[in-house]
C-alpha positions as CSV (number, residue, x, y, z in Angstrom):
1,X,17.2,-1.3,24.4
2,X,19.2,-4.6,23.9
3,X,18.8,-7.3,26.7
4,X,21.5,-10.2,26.9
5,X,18.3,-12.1,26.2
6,X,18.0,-11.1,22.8
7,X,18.4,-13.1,19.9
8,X,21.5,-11.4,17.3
9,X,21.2,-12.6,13.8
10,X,23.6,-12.6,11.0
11,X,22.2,-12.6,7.2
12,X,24.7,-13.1,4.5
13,X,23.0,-12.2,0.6
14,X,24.2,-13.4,-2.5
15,X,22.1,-11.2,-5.6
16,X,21.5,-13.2,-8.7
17,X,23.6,-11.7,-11.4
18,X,22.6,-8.3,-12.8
19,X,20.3,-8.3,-9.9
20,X,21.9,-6.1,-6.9
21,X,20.3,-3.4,-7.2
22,X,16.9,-4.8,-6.9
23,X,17.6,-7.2,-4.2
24,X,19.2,-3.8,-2.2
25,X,15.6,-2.7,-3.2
26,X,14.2,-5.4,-2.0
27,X,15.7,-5.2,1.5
28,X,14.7,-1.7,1.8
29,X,11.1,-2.8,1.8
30,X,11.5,-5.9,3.7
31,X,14.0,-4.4,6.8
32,X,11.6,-1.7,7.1
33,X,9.0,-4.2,8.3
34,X,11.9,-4.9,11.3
35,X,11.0,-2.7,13.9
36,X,7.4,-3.8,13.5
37,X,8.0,-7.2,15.0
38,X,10.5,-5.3,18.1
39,X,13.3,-5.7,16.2
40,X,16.4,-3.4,15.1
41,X,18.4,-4.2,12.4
42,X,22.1,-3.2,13.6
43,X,24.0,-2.9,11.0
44,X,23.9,-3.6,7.3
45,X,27.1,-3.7,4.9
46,X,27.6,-3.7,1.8
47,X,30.2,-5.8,-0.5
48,X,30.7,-5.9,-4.2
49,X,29.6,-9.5,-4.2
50,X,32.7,-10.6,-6.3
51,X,34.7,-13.8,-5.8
52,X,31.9,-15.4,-4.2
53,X,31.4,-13.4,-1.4
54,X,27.9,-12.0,0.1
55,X,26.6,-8.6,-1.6
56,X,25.4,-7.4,1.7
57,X,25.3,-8.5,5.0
58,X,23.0,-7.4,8.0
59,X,23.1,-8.1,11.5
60,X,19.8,-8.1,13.7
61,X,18.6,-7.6,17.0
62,X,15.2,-9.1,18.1
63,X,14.3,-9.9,21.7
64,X,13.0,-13.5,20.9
65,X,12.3,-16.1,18.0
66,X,8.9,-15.6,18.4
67,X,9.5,-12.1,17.3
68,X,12.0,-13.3,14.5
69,X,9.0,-16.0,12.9
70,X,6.6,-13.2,13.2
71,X,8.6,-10.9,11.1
72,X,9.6,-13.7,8.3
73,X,5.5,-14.6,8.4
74,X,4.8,-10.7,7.7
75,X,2.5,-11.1,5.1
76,X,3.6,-7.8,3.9
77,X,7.5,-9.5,3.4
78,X,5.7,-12.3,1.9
79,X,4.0,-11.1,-0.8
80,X,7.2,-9.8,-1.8
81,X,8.4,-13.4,-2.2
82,X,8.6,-13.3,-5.9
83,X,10.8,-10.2,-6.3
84,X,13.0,-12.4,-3.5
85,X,13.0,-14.8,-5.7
86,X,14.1,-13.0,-8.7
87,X,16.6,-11.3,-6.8
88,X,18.2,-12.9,-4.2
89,X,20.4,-16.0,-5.2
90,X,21.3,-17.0,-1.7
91,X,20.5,-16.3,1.7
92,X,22.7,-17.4,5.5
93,X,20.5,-17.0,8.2
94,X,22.4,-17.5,11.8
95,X,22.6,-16.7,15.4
96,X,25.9,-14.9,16.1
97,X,26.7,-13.5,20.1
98,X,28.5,-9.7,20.4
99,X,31.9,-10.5,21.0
């Protein structure tokens, strides 16, 4: 259940080109690993990625940043680091509040 306590995170992606479908691949594996750390990830959209925009977006819900390090130090999410590499051109990482 959400708090007003929680940290809310919104990632923007940017797939290197040819690459989207791997780097949706990709964050199949890694948000999977979300809910591990006490985390939910509440919603995740997806774009074309033309004209510069992000191929997918995702907002997140964890109840701290402890919980938020702990999940980006997963070392299941990091030995995944090379297909992140070959598949995400650019990543936004930033704290948004529900409106």
């Amino acid at each position: 259940m959400a708090t007003s306590d929680d940290l809310v995170l919104c990632c923007l992606l940017w797939a290197h080109p040819g690459e989207e479908a791997a780097l949706v691949s990709y964050e199949d594996a890694v948000l999977a690993l979300v809910p591990d750390h006490g985390g939910e990830v509440v919603e995740r959209v997806r774009g074309d990625g033309s004209s510069g925009h992000p191929l997918e977006v995702q907002v997140f819900r964890f109840p701290n940043q402890a919980a938020v390090d702990a999940y980006l130090a997963d070392p299941r999410r990091t030995a995944l680091s090379a297909e992140r590499d070959r598949t995400v051109a650019r990543t936004e990482l930033f704290p948004v509040v529900r409106a």
